[in-house]
Each structure stands twice: as C-alpha cells, then as structure tokens.
C-alpha positions in Angstrom: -1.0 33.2 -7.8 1.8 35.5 -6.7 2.1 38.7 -7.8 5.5 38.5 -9.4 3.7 35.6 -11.6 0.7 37.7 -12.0 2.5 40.6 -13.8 5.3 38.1 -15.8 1.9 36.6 -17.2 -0.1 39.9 -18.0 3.3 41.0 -19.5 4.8 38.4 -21.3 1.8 35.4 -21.8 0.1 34.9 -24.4 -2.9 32.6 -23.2 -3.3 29.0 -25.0 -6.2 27.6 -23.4 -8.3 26.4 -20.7 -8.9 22.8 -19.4 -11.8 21.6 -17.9 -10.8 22.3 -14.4 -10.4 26.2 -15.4 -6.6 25.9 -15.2 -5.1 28.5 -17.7 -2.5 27.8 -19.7 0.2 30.6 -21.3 3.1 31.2 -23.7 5.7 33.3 -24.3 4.2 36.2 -26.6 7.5 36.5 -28.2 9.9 33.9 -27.8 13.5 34.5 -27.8 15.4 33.8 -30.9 17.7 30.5 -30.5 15.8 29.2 -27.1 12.9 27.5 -26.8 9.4 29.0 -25.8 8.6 29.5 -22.2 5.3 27.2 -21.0 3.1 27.8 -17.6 0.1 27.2 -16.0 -1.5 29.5 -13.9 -4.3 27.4 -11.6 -7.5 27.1 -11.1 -7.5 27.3 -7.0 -4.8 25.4 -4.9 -1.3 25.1 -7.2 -1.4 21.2 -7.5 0.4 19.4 -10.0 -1.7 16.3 -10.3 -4.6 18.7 -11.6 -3.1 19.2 -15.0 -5.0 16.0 -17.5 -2.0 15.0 -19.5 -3.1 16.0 -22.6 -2.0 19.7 -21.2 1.0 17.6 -19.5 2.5 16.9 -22.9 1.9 20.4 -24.1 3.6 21.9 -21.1 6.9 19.7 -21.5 7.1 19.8 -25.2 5.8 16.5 -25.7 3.8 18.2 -28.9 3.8 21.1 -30.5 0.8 21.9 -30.9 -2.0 22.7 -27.5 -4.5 20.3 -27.0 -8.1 20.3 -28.6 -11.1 19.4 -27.2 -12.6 17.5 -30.8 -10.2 14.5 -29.9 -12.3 11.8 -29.1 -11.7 9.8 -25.9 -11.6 6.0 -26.4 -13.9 3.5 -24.0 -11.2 2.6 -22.1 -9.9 5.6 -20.9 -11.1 7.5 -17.9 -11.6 11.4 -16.7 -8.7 12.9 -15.2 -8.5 12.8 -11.4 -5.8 14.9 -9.2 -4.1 13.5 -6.6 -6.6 12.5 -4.0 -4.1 11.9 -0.9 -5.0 13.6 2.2 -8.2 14.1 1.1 -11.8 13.0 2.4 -11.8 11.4 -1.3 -8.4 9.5 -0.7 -8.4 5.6 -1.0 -8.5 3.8 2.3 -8.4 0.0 2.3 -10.3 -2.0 4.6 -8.9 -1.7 8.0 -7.7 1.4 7.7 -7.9 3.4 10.9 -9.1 6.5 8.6 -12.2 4.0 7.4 -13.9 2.0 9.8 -10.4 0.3 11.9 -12.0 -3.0 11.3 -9.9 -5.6 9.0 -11.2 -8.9 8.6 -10.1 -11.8 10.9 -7.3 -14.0 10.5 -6.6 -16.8 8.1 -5.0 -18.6 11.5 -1.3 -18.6 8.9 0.2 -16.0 11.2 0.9 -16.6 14.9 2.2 -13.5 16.6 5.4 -14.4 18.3 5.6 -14.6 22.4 8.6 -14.3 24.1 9.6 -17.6 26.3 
C-alpha cells in the first residue's frame, strides 16, 4: 500500500469488513452530500484484482447496498473463490504444454503436415 493510500484511509475510511483472504475493505466516513460514497480495498499482500470473492465485488461497485455477511449460506453448487492463477506454479496447463510435461498425445493420422513439392 502506498503511503498516499495509507494516510487517505487512516483519514477518511471508515473500515466495513474483512474477507477471508484478510483483504480490508473501507468507506467514506462522511460522504459528501449529493455524490455517492467513496468504496476501496486495501489488500491482503500483492494488489490483485481477482482476489476480491464477488460477494465484496458487488459491494465495491454498488451492486448492493449493504456489505456482505458471512451468515449467508453457500449453495452445493457453488465453489470457494479462487484468484487468478495465471503465471503461477498453480496455473492450468493442458496436456502438452511445454510448462507440463511437453508431451501431447499422438496423432489421430486426420492431419498431414504439408511438404513443399
């Protein structure tokens, strides 16, 4: 966090709440009359983004109202929140990729490579 950020949030942020990656969310303490209230997160670590679970998302662009709680139940189909794993050791590589094991599967024999004559 810079320290221009640092001092706008000590100054003029009122803090909301947490998520379960330790990001910290904030609000204006005293919004001003006819605009809007200001909305920012100050991370957990690296400034990323994808780390935000969109239940904080909506909060942060006005989606609702009201910040998130944690007494919402999650349904079976729905999954933790993952960041953005690209360019990380965690980052999906299909088979074949030269960042897995470089070994794809042999040909159908469909494809014939063409030679020039």
């Amino acid at each position: 966090m810079s320290l221009g950020t640092r001092i706008f949030t000590w100054w003029r942020g009122a803090l909301v709440g947490t998520d379960q990656a330790g990001n910290r969310y904030f609000r204006e303490k005293r919004p001003i009359e006819g605009r809007r209230e200001r909305r920012w997160v100050v991370y957990n670590g690296e400034a990323e983004a994808s780390r935000v679970p969109p239940e904080w998302h909506g909060w942060l662009h006005y989606v609702t109202d009201e910040p998130p709680t944690g007494d919402r139940p999650r349904r079976p189909w729905q999954r933790e929140h993952l960041p953005n794993l690209t360019g990380t050791p965690e980052a999906y590589r299909p088979p074949g990729s030269i960042l897995k094991d470089g070994k794809r599967a042999a040909s159908t024999a469909d494809y014939e490579p063409w030679r020039p004559s």
